[in-house]
TITORDREN-520161 format. One record per atom (N, C-alpha, C, O): residue number from 1; atom name; x, y, z. Coordinates in Angstrom, 2 decimals. Each point is the difference from the previous one (the first is absolute). Layout:
<recs>
  num  atomo       xx       yy       zz
  NUM     CA        X        Y        Z
...
</recs>
This chain:
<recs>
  num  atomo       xx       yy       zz
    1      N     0.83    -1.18     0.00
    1     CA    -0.83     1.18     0.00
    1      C     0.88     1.25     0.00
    1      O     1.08     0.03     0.59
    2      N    -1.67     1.13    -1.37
    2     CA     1.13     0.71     0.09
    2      C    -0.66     1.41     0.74
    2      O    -1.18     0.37     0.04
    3      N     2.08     0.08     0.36
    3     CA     0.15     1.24     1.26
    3      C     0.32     1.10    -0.75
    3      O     1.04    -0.06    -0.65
    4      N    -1.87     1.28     0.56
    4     CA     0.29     1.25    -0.67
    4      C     0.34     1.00     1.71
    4      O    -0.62     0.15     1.05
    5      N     1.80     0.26    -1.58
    5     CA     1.03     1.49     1.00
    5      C     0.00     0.58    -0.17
    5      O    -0.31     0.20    -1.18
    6      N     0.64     0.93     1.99
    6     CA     0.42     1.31    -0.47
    6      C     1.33    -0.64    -0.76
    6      O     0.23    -1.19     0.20
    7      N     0.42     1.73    -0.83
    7     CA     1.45    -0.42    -0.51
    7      C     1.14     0.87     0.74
    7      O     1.04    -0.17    -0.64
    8      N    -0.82     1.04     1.74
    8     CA     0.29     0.68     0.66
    8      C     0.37    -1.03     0.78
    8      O     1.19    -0.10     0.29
    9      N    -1.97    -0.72     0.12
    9     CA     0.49    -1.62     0.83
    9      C     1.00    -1.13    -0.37
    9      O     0.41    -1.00     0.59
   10      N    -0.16     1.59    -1.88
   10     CA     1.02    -1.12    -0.86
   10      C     1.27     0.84    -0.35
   10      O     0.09     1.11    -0.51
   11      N     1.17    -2.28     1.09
   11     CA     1.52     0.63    -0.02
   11      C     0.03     0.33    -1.56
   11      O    -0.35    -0.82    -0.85
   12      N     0.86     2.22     0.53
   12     CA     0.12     0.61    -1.41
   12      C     0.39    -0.70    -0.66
   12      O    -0.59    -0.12    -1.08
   13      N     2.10    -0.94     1.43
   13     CA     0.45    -0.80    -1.12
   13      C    -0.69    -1.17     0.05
   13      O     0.79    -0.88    -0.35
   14      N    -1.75     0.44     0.58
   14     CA    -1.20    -1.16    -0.80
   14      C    -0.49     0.58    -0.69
   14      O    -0.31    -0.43    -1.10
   15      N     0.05     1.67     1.52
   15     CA    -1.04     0.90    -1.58
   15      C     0.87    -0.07    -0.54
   15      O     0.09    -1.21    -0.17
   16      N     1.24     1.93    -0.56
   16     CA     0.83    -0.15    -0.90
   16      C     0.34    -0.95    -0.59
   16      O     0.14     0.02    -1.22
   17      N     0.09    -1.13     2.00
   17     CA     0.01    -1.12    -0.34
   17      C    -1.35    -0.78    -1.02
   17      O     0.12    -0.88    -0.85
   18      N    -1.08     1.42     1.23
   18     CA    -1.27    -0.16    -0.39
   18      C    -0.08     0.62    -1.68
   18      O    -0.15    -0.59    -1.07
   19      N     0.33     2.13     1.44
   19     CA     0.34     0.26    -1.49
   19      C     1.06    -0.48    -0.98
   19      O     0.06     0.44    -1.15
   20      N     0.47    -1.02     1.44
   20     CA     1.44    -0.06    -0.69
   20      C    -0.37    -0.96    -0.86
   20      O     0.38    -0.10    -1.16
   21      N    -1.57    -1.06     2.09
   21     CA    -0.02    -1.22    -0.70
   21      C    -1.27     0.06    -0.86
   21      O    -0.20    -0.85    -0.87
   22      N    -0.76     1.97     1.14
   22     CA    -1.21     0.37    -0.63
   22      C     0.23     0.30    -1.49
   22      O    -0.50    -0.52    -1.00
   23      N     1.51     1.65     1.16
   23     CA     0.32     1.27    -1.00
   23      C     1.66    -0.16    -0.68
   23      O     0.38     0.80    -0.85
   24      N     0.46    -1.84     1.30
   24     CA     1.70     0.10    -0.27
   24      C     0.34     1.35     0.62
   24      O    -0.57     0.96     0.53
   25      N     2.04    -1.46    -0.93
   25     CA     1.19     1.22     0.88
   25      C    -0.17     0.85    -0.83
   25      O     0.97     0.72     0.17
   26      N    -1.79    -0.12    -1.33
   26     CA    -0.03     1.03    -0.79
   26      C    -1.67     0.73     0.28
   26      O    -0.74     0.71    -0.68
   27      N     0.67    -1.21     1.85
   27     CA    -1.70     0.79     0.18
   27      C     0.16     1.34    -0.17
   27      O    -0.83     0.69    -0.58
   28      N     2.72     0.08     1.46
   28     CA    -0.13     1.35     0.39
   28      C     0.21     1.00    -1.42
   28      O     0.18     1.22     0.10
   29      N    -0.24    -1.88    -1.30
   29     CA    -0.19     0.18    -0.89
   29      C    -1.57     0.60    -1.19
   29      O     0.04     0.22    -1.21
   30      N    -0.70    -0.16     1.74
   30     CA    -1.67    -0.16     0.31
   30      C    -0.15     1.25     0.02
   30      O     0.70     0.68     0.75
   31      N    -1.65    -0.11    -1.60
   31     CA    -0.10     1.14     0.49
   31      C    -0.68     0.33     1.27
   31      O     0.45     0.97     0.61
   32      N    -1.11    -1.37    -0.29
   32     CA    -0.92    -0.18     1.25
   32      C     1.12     0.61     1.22
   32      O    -0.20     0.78     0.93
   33      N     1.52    -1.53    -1.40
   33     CA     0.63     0.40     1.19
   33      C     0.31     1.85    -0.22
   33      O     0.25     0.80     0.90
   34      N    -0.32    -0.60    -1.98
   34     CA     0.76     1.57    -0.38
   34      C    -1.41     0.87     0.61
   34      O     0.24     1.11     0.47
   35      N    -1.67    -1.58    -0.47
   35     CA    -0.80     0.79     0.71
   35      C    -0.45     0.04     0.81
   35      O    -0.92     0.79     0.23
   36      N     1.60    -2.08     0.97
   36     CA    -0.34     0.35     1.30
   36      C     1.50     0.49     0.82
   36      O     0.07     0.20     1.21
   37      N     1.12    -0.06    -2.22
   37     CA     0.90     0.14     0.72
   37      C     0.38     0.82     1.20
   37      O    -0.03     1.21    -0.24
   38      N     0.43    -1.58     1.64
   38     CA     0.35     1.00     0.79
   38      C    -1.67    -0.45     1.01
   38      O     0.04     0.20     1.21
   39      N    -0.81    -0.54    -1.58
   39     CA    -1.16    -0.17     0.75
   39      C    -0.06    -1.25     0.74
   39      O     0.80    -0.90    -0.26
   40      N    -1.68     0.77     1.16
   40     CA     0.06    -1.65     1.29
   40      C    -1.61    -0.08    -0.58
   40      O    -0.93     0.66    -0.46
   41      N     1.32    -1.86     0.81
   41     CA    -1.76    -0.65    -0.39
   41      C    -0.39     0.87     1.14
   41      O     0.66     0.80     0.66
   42      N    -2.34    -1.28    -0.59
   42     CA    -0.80     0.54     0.78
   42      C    -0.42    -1.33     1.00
   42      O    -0.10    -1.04    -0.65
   43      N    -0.06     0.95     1.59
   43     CA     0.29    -0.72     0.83
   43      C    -1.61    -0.59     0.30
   43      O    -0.21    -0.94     0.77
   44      N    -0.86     1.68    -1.53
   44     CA    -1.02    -0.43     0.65
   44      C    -0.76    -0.90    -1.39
   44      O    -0.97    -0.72    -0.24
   45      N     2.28     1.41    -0.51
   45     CA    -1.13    -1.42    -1.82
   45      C     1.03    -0.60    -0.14
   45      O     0.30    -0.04    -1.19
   46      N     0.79    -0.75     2.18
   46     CA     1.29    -0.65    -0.51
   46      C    -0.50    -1.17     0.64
   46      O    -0.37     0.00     1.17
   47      N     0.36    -0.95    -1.87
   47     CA    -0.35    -1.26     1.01
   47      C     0.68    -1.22    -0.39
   47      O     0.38    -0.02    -1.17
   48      N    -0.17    -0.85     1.78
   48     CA     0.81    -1.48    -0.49
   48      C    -0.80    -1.59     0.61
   48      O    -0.18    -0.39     1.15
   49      N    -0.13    -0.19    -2.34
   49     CA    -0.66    -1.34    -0.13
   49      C     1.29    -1.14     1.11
   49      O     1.12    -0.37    -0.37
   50      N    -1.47     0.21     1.05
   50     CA     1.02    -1.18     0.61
   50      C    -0.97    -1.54     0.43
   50      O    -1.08    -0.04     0.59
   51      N     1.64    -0.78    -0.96
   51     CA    -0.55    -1.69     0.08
   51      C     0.94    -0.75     0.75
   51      O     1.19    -0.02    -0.30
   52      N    -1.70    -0.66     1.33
   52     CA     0.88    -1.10     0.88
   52      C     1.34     0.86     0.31
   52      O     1.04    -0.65     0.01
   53      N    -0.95     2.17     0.26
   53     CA     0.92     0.47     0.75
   53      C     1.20     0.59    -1.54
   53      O     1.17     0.31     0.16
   54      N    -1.96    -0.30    -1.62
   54     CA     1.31     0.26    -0.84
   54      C    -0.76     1.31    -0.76
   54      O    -1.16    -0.08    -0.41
   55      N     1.92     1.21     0.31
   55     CA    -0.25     0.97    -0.79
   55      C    -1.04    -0.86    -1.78
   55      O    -0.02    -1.22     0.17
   56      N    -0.41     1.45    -0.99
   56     CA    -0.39    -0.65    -1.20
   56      C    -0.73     1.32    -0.79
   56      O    -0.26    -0.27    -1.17
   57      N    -0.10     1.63     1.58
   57     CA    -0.72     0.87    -0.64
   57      C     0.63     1.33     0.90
   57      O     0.37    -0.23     1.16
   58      N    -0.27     1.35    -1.59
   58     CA    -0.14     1.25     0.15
   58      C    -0.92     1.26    -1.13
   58      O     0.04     0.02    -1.23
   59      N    -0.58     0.64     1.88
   59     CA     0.05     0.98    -0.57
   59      C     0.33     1.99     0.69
   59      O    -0.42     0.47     1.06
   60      N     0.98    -0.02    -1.76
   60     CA     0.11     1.07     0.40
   60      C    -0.61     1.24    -0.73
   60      O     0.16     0.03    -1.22
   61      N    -0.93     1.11     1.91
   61     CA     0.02     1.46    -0.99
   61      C     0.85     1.11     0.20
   61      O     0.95    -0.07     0.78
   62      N    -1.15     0.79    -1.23
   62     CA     1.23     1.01     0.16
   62      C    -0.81     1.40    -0.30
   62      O    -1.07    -0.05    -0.61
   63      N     1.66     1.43     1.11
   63     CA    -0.82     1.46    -0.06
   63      C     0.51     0.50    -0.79
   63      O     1.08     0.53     0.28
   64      N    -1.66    -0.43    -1.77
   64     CA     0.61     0.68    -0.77
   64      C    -0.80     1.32    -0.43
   64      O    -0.92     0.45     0.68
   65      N     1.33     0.10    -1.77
   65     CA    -1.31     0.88    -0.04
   65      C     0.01     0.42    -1.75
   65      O     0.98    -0.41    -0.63
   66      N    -1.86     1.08     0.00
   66     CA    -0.36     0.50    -1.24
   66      C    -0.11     1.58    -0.40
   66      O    -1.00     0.72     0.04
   67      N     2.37    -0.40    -0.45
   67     CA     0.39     1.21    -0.20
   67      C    -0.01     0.68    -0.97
   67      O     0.91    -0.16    -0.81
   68      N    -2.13     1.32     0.50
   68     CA    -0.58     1.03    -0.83
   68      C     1.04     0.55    -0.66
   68      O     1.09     0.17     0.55
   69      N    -1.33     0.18    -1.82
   69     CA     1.25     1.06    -0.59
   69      C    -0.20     1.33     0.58
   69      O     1.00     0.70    -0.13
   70      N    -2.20    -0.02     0.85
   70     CA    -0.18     0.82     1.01
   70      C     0.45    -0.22     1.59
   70      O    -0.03     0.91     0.82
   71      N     0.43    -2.17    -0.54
   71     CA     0.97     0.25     1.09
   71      C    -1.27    -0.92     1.10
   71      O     0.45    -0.37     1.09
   72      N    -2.06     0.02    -1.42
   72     CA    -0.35    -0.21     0.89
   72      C     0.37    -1.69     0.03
   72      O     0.65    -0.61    -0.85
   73      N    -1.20     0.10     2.00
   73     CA     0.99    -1.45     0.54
   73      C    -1.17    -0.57     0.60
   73      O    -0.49     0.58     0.96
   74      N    -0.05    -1.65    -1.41
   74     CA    -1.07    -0.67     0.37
   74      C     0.62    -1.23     0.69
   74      O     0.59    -0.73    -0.79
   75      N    -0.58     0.31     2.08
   75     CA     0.30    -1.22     0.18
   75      C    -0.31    -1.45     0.02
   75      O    -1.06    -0.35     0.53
   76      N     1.81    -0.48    -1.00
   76     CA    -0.72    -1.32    -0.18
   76      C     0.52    -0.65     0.73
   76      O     0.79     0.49     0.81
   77      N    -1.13    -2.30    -0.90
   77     CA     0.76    -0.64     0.76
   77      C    -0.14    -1.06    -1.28
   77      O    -1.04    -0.40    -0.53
   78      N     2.62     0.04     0.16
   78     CA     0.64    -1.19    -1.29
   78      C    -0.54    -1.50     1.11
   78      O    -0.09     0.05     1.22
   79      N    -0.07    -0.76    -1.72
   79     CA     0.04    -1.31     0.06
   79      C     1.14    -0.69    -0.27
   79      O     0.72     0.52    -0.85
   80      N    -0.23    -1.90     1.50
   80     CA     0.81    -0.65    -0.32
   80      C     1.37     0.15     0.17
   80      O     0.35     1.04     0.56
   81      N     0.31    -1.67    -0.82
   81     CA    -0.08    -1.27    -0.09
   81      C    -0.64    -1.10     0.49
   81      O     0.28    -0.16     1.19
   82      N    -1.04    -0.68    -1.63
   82     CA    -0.89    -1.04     0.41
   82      C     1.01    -1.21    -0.33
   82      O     0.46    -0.40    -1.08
   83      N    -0.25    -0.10     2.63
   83     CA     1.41    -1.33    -1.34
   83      C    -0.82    -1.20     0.95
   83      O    -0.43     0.47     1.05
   84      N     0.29    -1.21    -1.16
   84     CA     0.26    -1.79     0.03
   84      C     0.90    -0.73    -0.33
   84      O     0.44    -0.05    -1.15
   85      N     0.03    -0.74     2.24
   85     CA     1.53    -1.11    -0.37
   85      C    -0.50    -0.86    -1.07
   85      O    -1.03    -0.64     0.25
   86      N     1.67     0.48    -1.62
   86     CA    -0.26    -0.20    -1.00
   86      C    -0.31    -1.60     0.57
   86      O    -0.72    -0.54    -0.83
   87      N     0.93    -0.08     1.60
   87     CA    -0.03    -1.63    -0.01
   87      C    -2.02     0.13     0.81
   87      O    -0.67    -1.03    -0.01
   88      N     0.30     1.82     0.35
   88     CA    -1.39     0.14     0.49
   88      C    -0.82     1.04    -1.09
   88      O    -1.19     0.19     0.25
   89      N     1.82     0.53    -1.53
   89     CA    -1.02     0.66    -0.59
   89      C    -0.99    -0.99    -0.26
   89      O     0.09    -1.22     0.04
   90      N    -1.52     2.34    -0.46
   90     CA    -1.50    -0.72    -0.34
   90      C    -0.35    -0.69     0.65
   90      O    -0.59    -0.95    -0.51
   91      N     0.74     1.02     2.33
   91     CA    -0.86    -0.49     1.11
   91      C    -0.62     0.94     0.46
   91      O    -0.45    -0.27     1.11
   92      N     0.14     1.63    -1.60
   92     CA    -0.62     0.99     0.42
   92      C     0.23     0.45     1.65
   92      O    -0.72     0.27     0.96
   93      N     2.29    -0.38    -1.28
   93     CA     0.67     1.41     1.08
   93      C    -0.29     1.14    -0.38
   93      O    -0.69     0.70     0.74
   94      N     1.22    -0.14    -2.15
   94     CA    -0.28     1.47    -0.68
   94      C    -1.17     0.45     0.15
   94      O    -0.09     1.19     0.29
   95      N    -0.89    -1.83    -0.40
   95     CA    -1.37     0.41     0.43
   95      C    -0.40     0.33     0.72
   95      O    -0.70     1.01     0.04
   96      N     1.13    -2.15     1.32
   96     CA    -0.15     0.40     1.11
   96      C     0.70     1.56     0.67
   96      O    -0.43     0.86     0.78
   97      N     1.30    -0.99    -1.29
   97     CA     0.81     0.98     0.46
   97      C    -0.62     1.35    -0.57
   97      O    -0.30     0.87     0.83
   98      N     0.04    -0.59    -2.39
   98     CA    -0.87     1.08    -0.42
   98      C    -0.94     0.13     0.58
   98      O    -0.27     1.20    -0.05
   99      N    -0.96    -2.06     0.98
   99     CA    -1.09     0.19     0.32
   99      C     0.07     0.76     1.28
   99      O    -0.70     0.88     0.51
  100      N     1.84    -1.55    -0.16
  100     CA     0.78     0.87     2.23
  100      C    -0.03     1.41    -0.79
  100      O    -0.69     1.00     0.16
  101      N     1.57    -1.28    -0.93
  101     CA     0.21     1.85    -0.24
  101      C    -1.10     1.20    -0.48
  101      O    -0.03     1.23    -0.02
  102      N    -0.82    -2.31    -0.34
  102     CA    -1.12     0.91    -0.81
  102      C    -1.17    -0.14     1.20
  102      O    -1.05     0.57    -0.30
  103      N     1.04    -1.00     1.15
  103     CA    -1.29     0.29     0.99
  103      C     1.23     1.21     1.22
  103      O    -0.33     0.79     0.88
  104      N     1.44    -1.10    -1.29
  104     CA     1.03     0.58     1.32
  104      C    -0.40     1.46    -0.78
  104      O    -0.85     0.72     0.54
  105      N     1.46    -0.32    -1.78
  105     CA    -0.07     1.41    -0.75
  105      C    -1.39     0.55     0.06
  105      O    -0.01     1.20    -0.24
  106      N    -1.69    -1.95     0.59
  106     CA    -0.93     0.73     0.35
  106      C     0.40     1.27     0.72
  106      O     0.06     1.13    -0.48
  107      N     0.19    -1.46     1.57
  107     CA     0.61     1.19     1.44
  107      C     0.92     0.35    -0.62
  107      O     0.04     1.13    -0.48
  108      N     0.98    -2.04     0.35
  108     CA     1.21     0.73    -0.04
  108      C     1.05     0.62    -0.70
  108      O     0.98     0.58     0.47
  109      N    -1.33    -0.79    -1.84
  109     CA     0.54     0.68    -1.50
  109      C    -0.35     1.73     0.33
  109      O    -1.00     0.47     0.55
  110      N     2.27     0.27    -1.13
  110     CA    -0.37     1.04     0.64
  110      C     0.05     0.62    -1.57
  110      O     0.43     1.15    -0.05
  111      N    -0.77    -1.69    -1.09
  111     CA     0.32     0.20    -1.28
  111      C    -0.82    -1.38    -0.57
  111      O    -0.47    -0.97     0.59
  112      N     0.56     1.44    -2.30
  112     CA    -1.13    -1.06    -1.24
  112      C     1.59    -1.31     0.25
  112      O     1.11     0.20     0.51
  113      N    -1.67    -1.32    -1.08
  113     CA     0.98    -0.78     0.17
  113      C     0.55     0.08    -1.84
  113      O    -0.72     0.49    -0.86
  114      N     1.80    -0.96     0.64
  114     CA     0.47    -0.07    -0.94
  114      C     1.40    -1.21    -0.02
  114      O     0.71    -0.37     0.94
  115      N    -0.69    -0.05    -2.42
  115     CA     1.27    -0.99     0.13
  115      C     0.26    -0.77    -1.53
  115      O    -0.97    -0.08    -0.76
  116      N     2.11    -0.41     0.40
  116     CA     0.32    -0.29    -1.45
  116      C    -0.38    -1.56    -0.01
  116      O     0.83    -0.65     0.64
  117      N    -2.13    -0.33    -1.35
  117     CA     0.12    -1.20     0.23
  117      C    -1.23    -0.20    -1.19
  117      O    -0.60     0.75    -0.77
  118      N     0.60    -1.93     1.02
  118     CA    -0.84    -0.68    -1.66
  118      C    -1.59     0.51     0.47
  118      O    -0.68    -0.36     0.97
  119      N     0.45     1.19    -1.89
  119     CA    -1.54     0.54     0.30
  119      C    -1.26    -0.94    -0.10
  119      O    -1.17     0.36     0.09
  120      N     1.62    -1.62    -0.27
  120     CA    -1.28    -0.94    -0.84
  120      C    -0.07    -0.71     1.67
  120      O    -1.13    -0.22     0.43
  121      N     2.40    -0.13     0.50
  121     CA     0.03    -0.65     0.95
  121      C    -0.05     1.20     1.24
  121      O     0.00    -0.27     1.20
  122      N    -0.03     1.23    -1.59
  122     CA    -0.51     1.25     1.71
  122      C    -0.65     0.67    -0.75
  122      O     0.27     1.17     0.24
  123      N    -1.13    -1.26    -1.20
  123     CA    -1.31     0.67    -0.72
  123      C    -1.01    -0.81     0.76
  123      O    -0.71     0.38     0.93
  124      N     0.77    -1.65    -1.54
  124     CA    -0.97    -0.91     0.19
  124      C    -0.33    -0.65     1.58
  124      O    -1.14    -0.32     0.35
  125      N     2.17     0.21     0.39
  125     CA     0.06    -0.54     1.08
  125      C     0.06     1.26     1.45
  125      O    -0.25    -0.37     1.14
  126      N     0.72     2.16    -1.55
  126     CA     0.40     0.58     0.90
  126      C    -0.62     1.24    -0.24
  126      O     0.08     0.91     0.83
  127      N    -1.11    -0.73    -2.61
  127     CA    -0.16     1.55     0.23
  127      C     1.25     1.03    -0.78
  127      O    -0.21     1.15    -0.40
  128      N     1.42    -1.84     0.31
  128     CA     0.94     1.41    -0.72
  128      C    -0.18    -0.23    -1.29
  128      O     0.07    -1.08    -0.59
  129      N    -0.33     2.20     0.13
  129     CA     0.06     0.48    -1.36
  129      C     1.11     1.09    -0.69
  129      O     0.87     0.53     0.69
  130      N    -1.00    -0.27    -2.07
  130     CA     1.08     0.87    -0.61
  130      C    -0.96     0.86    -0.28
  130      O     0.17     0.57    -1.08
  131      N    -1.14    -0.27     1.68
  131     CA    -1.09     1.43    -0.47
  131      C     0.60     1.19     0.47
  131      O    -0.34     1.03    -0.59
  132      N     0.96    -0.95     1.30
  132     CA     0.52     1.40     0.85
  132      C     1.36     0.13    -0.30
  132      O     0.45     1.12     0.24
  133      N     0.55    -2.19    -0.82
  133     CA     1.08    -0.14    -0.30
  133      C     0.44     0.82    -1.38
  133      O     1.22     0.10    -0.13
  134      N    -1.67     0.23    -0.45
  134     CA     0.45    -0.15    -1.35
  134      C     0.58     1.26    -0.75
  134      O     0.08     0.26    -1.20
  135      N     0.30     0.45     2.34
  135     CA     0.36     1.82    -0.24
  135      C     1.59    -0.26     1.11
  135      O     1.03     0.68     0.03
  136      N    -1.38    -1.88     0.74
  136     CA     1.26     0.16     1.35
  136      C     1.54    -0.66    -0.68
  136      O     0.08    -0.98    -0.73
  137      N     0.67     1.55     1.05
  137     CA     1.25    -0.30    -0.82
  137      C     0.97    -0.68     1.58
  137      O    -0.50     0.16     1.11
  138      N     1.69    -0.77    -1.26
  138     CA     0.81    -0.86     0.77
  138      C     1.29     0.46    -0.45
  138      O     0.26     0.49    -1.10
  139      N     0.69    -0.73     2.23
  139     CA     1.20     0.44    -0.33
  139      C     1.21    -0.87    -0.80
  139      O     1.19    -0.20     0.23
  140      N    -2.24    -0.24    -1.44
  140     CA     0.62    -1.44    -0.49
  140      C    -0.60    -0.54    -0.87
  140      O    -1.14     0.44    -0.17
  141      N     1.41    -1.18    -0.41
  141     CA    -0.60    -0.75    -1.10
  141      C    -0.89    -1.04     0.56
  141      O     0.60    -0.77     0.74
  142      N    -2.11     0.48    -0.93
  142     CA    -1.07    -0.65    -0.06
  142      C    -0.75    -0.42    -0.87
  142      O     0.33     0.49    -1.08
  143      N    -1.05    -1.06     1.02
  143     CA    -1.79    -0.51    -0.28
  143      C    -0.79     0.69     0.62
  143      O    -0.06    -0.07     1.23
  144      N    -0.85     0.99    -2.04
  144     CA    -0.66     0.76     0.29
  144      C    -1.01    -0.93     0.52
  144      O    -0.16     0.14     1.21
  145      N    -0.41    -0.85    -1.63
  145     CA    -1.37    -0.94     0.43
  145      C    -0.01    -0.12     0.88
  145      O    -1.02     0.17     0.66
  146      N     2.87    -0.75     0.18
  146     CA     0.00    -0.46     0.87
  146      C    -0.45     0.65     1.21
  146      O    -0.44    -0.49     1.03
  147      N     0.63     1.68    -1.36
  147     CA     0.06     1.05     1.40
  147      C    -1.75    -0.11     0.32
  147      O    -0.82    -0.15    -0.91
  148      N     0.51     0.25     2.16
  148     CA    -1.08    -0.22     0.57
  148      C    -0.26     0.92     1.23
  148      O     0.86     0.49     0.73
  149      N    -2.32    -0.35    -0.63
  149     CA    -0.29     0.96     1.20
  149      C    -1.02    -0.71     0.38
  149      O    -0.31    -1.02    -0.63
  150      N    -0.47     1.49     1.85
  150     CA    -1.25    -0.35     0.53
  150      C    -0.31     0.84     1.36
  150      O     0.81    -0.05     0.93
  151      N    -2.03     0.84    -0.83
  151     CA    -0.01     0.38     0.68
  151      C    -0.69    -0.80     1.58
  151      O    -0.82    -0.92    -0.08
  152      N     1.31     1.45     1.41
  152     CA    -0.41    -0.15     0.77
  152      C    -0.19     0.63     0.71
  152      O    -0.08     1.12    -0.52
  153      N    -0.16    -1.05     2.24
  153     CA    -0.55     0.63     1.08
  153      C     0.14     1.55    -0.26
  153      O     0.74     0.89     0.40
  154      N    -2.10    -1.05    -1.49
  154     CA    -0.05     1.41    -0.48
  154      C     0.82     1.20    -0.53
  154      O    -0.34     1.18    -0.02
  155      N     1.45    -1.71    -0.39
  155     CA     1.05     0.20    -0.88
  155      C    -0.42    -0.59    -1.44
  155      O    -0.23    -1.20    -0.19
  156      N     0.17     2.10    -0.71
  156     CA    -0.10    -0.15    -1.55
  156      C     1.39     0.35    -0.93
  156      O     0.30     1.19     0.09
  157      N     0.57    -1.94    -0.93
  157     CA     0.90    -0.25    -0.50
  157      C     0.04     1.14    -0.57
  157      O    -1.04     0.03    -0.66
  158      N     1.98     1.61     0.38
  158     CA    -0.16     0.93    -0.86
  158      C     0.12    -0.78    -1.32
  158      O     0.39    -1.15    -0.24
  159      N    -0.80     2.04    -0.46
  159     CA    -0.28    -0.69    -1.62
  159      C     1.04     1.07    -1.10
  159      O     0.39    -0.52    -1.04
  160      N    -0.09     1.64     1.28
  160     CA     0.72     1.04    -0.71
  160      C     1.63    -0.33     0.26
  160      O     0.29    -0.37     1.14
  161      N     0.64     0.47    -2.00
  161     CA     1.04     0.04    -0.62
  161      C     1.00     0.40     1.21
  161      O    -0.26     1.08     0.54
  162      N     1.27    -1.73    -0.09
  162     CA     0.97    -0.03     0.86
  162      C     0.82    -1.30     0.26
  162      O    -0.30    -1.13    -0.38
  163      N     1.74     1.61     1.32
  163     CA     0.67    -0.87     0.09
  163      C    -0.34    -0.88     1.62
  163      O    -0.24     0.36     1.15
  164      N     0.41    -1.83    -1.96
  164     CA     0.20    -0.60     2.03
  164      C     1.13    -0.11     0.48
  164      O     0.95    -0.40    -0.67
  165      N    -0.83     0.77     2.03
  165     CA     1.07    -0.62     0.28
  165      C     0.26     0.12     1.70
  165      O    -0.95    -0.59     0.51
  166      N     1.78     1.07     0.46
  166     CA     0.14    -0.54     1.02
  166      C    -0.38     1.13     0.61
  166      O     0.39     1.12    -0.35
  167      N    -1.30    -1.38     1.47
  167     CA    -0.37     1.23     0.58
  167      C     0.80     1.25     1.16
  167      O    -0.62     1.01     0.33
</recs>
């Protein structure tokens, strides 16, 4: 049976460890990492899947925000990394773990959620879409499709033309 945490409860290098084996030693490569850089997850949508006492899922968000060519700064909160130890993907850890975070971000998202991932599998299953995306630029080369928003606890994703990046 598996046990959802805060991830604040788990020694940093199992998470690392966690990613490393999710994502390879070239994750910090990602742009993902260039737009939360300098930022700490948020401690209250970071959570980690553990079974019979072994790390097997994390996910983390991060405070980034969406910056106007007028200077204004809407804040969001990025999603993800969502990793699973590749020897347990498609037992629906990731799920689990998106669902902690998405009843946790009711209260506690202090921003629309947003994050770069296959829109057909967090369209269909989570609500994010590329409707609000499609003016927002990254500090990097992407897939536009990929980029995704969704709003929550009354936070709506800005929709007008700006950069993301670390708040």
């Amino acid at each position: 049976m598996v046990e959802l945490l805060p991830l604040s409860n788990i020694e940093p290098a199992a998470v690392e460890d966690l990613l490393d084996a999710a994502f390879g030693a070239d994750r910090f490569e990602r742009i993902a990492y260039r737009i939360r850089n300098g930022m700490k997850a948020v401690p209250a949508l970071s959570f980690a899947a553990v079974e019979k006492g072994a790390l097997v899922g994390a996910i983390q968000c991060w405070p980034v925000a969406h910056r106007a060519a007028d200077g204004t700064a809407t804040p969001l909160v990025m999603v993800g990394p969502v990793a699973v130890r590749p020897d347990v993907q498609r037992g629906g850890y990731g799920r689990a773990l998106m669902a902690q975070m998405l009843a946790a971000a009711e209260t506690a998202a202090d921003g629309a959620l947003m994050m770069i991932g296959d829109p057909e599998y967090y369209g269909r299953f989570f609500g994010f879409t590329a409707d609000a995306t499609a003016a927002w630029d990254l500090p990097g080369p992407f897939e536009r499709r990929r980029l995704l928003a969704r709003p929550v606890n009354g936070c709506d994703p800005p929709v007008g033309a700006g950069m993301i990046g670390p708040r």
